[in-house]
PDB file of N, CA, C and O in Angstrom, chain B, residues numbered from 101:
ATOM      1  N   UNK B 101      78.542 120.234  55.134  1.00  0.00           N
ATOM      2  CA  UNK B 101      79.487 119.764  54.131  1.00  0.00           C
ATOM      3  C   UNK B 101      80.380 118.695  54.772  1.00  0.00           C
ATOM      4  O   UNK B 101      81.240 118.977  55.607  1.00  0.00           O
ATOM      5  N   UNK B 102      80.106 117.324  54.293  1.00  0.00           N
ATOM      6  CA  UNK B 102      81.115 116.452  54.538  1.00  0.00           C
ATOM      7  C   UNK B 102      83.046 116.525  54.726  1.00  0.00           C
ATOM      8  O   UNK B 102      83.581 117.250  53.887  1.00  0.00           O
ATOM      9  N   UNK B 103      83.850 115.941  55.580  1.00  0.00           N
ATOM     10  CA  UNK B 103      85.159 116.458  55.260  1.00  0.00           C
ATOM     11  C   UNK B 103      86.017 116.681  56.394  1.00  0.00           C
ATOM     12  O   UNK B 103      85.584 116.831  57.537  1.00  0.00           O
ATOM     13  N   UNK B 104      87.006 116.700  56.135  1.00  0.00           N
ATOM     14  CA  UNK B 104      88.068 116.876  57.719  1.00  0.00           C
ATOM     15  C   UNK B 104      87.766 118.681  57.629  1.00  0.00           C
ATOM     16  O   UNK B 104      87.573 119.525  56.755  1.00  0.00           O
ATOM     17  N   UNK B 105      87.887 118.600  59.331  1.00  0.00           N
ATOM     18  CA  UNK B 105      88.300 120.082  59.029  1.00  0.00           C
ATOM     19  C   UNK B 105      88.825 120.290  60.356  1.00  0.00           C
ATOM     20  O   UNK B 105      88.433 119.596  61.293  1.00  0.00           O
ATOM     21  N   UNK B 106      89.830 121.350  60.522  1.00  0.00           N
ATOM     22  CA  UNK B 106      90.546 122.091  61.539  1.00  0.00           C
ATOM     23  C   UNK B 106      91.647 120.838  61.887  1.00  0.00           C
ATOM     24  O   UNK B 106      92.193 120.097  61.069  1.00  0.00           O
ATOM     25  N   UNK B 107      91.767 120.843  63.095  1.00  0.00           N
ATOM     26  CA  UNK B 107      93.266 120.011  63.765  1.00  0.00           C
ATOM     27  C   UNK B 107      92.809 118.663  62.896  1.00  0.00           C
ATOM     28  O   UNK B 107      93.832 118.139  62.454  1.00  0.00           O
ATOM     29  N   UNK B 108      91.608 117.921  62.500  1.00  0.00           N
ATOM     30  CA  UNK B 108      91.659 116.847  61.713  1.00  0.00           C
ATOM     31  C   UNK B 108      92.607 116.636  60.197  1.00  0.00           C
ATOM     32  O   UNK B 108      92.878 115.568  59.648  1.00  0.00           O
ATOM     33  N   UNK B 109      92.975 118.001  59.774  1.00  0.00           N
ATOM     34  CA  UNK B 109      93.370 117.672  58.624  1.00  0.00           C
ATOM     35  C   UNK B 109      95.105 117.172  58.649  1.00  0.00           C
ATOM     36  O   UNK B 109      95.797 116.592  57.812  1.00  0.00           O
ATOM     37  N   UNK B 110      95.392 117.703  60.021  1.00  0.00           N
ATOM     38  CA  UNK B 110      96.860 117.388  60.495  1.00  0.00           C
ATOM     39  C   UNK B 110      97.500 116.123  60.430  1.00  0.00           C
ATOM     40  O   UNK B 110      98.671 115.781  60.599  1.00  0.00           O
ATOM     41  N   UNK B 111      96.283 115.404  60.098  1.00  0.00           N
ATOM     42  CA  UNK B 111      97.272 113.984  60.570  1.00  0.00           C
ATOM     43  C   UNK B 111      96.906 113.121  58.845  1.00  0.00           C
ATOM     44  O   UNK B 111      97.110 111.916  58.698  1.00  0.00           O
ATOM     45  N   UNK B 112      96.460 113.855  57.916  1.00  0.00           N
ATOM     46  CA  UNK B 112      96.139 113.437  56.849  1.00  0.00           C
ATOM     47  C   UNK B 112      97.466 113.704  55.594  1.00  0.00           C
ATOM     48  O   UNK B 112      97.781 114.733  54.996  1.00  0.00           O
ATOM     49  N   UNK B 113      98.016 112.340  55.532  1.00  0.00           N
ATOM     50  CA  UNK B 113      99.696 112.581  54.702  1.00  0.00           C
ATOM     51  C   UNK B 113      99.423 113.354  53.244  1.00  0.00           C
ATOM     52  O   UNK B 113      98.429 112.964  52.633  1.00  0.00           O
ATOM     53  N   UNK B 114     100.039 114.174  52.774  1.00  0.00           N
ATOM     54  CA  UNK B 114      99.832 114.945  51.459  1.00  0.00           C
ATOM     55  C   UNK B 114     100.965 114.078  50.635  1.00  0.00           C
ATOM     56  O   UNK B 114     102.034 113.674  51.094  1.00  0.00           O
ATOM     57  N   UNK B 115     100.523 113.919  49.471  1.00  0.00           N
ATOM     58  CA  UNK B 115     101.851 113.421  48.757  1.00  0.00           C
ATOM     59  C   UNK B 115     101.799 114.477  47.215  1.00  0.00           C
ATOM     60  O   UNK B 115     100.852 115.250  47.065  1.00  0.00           O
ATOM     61  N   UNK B 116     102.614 114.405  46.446  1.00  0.00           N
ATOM     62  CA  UNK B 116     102.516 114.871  45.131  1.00  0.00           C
ATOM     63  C   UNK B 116     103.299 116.111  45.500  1.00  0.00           C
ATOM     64  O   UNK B 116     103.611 116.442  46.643  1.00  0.00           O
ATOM     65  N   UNK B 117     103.693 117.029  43.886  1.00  0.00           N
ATOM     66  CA  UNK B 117     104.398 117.868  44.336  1.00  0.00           C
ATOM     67  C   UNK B 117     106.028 117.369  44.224  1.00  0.00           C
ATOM     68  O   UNK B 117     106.857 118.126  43.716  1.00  0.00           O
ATOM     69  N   UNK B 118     106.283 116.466  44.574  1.00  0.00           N
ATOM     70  CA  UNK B 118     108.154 116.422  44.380  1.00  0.00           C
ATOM     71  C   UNK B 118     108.213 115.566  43.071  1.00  0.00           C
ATOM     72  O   UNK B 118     107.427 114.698  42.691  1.00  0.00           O
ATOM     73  N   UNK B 119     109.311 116.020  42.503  1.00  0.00           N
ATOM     74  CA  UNK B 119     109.681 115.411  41.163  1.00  0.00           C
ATOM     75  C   UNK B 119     109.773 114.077  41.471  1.00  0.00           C
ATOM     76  O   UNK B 119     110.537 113.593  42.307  1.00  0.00           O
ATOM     77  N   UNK B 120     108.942 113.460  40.749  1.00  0.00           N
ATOM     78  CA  UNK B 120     109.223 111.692  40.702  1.00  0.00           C
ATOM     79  C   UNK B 120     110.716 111.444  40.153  1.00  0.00           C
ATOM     80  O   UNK B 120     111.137 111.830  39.063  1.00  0.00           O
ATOM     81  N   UNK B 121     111.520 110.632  41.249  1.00  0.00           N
ATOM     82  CA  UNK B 121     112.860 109.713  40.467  1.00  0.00           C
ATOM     83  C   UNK B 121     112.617 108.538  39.576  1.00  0.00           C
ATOM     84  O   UNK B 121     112.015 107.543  39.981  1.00  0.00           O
ATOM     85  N   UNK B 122     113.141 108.667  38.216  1.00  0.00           N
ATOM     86  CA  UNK B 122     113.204 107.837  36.907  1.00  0.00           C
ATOM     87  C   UNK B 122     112.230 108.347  35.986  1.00  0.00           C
ATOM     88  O   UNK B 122     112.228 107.711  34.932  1.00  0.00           O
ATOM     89  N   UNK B 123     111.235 109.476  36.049  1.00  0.00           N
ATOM     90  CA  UNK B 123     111.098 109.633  34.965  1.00  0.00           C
ATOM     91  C   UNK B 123     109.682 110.258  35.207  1.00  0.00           C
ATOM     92  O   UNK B 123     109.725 110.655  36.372  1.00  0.00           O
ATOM     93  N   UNK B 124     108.315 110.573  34.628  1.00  0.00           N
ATOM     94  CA  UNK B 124     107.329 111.247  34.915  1.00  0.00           C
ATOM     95  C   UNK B 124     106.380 110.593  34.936  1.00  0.00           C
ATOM     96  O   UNK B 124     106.774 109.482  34.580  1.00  0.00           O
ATOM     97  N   UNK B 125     105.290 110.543  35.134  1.00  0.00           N
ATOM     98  CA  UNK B 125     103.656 109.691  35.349  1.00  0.00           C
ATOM     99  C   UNK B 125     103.648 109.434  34.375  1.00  0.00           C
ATOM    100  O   UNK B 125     103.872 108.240  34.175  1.00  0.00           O
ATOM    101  N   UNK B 126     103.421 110.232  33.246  1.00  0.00           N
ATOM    102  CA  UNK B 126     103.048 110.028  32.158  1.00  0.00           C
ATOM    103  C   UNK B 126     103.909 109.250  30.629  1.00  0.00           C
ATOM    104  O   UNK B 126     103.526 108.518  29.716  1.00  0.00           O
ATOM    105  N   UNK B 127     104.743 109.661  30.868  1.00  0.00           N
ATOM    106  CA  UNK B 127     105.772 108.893  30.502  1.00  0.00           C
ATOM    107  C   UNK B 127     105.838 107.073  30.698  1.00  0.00           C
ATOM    108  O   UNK B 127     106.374 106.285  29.918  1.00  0.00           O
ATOM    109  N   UNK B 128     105.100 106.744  32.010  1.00  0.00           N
ATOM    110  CA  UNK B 128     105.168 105.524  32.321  1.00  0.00           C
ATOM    111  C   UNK B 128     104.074 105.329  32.244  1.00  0.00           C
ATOM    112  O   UNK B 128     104.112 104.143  32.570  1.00  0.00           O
ATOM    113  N   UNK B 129     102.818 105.567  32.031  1.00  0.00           N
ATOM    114  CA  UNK B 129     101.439 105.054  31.597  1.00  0.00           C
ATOM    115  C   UNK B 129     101.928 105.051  29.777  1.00  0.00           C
ATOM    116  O   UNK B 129     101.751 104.055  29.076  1.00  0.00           O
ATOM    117  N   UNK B 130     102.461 106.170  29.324  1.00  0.00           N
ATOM    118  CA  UNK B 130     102.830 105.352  27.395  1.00  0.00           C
ATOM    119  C   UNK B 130     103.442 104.096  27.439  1.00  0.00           C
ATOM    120  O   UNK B 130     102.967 103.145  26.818  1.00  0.00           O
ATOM    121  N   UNK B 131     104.702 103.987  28.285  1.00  0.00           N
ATOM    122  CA  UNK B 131     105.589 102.329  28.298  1.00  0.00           C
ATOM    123  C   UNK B 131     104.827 101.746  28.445  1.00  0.00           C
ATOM    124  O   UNK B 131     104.827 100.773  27.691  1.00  0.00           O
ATOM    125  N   UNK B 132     103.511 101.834  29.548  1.00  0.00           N
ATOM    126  CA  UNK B 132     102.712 100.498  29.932  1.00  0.00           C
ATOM    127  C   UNK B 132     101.951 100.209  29.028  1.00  0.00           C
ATOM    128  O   UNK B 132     101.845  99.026  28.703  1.00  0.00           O
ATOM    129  N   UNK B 133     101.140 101.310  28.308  1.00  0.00           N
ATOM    130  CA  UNK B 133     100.658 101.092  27.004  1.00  0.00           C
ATOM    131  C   UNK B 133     100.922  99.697  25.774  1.00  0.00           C
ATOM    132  O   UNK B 133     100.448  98.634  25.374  1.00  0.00           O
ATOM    133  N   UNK B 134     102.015 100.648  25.598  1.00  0.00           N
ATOM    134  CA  UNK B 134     103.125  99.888  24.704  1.00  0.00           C
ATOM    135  C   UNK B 134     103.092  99.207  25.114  1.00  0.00           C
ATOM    136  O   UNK B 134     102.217  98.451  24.693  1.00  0.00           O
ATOM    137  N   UNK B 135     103.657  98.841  25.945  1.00  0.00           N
ATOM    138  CA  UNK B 135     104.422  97.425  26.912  1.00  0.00           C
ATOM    139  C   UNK B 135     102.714  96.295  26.124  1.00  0.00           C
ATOM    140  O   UNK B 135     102.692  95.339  25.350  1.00  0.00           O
ATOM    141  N   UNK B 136     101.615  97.041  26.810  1.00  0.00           N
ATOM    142  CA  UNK B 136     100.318  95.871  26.306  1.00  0.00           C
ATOM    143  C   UNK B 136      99.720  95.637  25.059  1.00  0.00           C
ATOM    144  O   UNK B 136      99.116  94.616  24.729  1.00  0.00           O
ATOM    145  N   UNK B 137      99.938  96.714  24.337  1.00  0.00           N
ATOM    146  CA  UNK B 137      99.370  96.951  23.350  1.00  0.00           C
ATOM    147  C   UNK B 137      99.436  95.440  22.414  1.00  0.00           C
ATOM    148  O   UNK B 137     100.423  94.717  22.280  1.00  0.00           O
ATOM    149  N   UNK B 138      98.171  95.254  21.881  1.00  0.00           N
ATOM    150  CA  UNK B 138      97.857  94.085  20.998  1.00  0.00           C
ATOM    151  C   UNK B 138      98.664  92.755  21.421  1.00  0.00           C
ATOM    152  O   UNK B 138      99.368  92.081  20.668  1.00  0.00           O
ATOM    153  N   UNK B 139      98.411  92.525  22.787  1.00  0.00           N
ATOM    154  CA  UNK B 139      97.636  91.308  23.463  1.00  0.00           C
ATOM    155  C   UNK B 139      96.173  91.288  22.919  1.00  0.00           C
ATOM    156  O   UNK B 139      95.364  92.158  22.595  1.00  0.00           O
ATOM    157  N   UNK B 140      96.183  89.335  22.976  1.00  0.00           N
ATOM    158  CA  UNK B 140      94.583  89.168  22.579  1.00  0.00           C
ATOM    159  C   UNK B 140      94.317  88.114  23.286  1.00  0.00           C
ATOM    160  O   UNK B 140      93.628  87.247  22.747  1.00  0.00           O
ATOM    161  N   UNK B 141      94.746  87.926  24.547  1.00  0.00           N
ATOM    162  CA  UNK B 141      94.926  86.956  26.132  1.00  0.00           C
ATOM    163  C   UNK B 141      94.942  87.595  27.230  1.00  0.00           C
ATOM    164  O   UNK B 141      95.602  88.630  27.322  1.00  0.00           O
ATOM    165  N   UNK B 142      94.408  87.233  28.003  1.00  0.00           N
ATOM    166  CA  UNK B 142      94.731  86.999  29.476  1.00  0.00           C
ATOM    167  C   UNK B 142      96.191  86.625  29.669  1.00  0.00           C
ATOM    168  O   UNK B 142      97.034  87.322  30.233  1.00  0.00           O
ATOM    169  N   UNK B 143      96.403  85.228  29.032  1.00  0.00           N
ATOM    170  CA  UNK B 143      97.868  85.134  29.076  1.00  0.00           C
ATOM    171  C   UNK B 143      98.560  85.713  28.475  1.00  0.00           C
ATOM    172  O   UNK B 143      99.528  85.911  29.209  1.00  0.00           O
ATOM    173  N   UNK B 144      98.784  86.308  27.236  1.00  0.00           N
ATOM    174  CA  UNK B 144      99.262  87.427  26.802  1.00  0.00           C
ATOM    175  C   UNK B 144      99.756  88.550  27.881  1.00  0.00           C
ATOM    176  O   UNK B 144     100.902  88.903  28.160  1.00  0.00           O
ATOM    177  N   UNK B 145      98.805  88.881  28.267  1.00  0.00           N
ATOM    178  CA  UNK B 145      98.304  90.276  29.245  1.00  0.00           C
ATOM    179  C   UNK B 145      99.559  89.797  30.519  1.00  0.00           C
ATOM    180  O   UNK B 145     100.504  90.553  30.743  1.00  0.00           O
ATOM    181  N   UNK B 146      99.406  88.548  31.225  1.00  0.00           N
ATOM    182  CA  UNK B 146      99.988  88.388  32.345  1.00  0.00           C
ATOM    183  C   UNK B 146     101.727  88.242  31.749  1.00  0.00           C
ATOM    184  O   UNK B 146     102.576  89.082  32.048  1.00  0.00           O
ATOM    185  N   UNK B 147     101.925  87.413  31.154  1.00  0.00           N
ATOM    186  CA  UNK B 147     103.533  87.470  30.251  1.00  0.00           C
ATOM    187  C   UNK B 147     103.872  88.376  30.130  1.00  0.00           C
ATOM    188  O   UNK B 147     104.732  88.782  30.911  1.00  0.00           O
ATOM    189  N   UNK B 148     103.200  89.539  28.666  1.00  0.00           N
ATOM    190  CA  UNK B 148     104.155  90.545  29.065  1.00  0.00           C
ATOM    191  C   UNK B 148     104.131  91.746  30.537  1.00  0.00           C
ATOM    192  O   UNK B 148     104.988  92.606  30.739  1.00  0.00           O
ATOM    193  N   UNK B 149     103.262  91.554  31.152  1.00  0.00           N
ATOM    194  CA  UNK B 149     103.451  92.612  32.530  1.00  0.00           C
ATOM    195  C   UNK B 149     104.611  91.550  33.351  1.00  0.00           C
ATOM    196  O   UNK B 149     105.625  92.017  33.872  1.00  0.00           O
ATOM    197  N   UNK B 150     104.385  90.525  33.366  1.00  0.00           N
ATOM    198  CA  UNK B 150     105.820  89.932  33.442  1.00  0.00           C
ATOM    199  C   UNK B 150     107.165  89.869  33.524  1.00  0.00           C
ATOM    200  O   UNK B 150     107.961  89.611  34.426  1.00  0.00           O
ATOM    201  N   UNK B 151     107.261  90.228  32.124  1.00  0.00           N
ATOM    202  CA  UNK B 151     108.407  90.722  31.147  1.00  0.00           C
ATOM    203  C   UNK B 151     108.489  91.944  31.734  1.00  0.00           C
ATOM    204  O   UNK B 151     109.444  91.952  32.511  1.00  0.00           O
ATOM    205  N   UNK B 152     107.824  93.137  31.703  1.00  0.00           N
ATOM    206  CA  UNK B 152     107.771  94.198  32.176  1.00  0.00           C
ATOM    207  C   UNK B 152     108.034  94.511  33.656  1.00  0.00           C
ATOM    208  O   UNK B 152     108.004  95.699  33.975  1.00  0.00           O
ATOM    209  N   UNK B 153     108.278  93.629  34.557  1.00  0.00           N
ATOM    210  CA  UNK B 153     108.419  93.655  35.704  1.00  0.00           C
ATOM    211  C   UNK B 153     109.612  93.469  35.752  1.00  0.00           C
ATOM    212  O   UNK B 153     110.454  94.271  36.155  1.00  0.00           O
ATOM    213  N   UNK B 154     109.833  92.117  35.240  1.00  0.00           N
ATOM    214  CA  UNK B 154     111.562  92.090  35.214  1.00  0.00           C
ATOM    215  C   UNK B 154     112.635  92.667  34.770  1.00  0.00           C
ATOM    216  O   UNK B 154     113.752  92.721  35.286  1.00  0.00           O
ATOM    217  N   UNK B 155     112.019  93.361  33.189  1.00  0.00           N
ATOM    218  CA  UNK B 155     112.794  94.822  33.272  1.00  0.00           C
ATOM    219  C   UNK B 155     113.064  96.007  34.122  1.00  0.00           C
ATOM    220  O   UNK B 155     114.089  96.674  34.265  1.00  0.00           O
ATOM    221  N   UNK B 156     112.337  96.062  34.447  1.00  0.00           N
ATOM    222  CA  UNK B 156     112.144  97.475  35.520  1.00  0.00           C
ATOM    223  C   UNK B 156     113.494  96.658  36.764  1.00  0.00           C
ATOM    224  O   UNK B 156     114.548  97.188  37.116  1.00  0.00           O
ATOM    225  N   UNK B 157     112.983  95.330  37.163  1.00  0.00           N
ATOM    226  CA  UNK B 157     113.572  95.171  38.393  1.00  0.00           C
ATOM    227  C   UNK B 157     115.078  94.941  37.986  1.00  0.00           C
ATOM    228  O   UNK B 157     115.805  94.649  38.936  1.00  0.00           O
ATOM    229  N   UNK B 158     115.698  95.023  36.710  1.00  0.00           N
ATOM    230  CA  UNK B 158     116.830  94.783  36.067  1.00  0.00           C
ATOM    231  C   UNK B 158     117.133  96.254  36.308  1.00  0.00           C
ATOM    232  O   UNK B 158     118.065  96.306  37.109  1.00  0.00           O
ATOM    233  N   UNK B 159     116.850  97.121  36.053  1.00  0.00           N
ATOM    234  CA  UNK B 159     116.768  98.564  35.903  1.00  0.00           C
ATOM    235  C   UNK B 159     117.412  99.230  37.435  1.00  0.00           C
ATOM    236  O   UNK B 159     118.406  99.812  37.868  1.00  0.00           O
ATOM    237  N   UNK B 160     116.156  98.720  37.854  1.00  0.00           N
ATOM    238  CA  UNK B 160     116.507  98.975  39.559  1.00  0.00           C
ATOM    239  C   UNK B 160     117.851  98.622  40.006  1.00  0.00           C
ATOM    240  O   UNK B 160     118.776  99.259  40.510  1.00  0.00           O
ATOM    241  N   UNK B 161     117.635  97.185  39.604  1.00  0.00           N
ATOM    242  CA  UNK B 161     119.196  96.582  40.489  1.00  0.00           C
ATOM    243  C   UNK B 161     120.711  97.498  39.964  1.00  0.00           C
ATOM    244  O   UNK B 161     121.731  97.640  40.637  1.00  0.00           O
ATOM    245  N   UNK B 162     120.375  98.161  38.202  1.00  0.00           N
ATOM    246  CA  UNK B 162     121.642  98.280  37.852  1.00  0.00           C
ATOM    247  C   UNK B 162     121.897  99.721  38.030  1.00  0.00           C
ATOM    248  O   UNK B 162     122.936 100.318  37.748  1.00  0.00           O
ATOM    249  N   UNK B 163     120.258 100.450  38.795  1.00  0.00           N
ATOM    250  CA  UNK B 163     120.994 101.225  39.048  1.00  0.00           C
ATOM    251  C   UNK B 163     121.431 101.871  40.347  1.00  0.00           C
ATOM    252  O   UNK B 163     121.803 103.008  40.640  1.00  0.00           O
ATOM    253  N   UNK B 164     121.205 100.434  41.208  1.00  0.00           N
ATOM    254  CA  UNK B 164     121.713 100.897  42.699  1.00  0.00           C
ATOM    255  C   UNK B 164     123.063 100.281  42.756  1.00  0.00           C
ATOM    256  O   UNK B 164     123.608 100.316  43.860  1.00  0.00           O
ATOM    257  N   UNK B 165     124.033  99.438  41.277  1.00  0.00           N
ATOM    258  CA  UNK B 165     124.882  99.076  41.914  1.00  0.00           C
ATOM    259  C   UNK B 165     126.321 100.132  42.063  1.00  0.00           C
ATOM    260  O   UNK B 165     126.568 101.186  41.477  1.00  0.00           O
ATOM    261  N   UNK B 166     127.075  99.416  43.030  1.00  0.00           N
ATOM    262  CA  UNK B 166     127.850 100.470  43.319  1.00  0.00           C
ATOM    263  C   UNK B 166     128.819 100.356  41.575  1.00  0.00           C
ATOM    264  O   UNK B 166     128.867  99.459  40.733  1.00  0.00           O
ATOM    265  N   UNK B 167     129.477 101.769  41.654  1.00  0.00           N
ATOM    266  CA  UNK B 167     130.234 102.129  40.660  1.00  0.00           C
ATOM    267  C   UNK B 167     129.654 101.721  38.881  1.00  0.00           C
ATOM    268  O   UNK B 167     130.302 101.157  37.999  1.00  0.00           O
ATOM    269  N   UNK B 168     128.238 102.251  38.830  1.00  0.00           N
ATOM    270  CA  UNK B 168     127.226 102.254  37.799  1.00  0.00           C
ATOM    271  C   UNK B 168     126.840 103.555  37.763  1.00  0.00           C
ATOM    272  O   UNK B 168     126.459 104.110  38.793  1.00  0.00           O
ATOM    273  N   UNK B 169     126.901 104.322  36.343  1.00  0.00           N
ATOM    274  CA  UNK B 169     126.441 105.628  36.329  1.00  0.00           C
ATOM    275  C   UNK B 169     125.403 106.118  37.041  1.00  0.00           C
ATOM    276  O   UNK B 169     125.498 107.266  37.475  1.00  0.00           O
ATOM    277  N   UNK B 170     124.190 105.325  37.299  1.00  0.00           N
ATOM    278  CA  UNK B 170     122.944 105.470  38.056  1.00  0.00           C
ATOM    279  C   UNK B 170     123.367 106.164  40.044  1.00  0.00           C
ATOM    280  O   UNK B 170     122.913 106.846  40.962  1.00  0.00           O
ATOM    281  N   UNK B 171     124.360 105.442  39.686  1.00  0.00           N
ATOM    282  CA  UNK B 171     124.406 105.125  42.050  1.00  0.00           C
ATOM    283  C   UNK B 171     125.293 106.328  42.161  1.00  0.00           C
ATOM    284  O   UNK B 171     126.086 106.177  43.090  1.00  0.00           O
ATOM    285  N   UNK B 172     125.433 107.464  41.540  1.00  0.00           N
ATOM    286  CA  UNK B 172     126.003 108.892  41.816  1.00  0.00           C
ATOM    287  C   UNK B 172     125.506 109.632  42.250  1.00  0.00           C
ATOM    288  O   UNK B 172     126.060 110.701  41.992  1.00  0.00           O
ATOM    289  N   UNK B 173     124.225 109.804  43.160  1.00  0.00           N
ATOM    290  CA  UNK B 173     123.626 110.932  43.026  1.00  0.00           C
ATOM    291  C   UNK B 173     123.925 111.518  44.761  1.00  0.00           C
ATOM    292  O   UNK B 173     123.508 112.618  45.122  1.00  0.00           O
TER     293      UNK B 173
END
């Protein structure tokens, strides 16, 4: 049977398991959905993931700034 096994599996990183910060997997595969839904381009397609990027990175910034409900934790 193919596969790590014994002291090999030690150095193999596990991820998953801790609550994702901002929100759940699934939750963010519907936005992305949405976010594409009825494009009928390539350029379409690239604009709004675009758009969608720069929201998020709007998101990010406002919520690391200092004295913003977000930067309390």
């Amino acid at each position: 049977m193919p596969g790590l096994r014994g002291a090999a599996l030690l150095d193999v990183p596990a991820f998953g398991g801790e609550p994702e910060r901002g929100g759940s997997e699934r939750l963010l595969r519907v936005a992305a959905r949405l976010t594409l839904m009825g494009a009928r381009t390539s350029a379409d397609l690239l604009r709004r993931e675009e758009q969608a990027i720069t929201r998020l990175r709007r998101v990010e910034r406002a919520l690391r700034r200092p004295g913003t409900a977000g930067s309390a934790r």
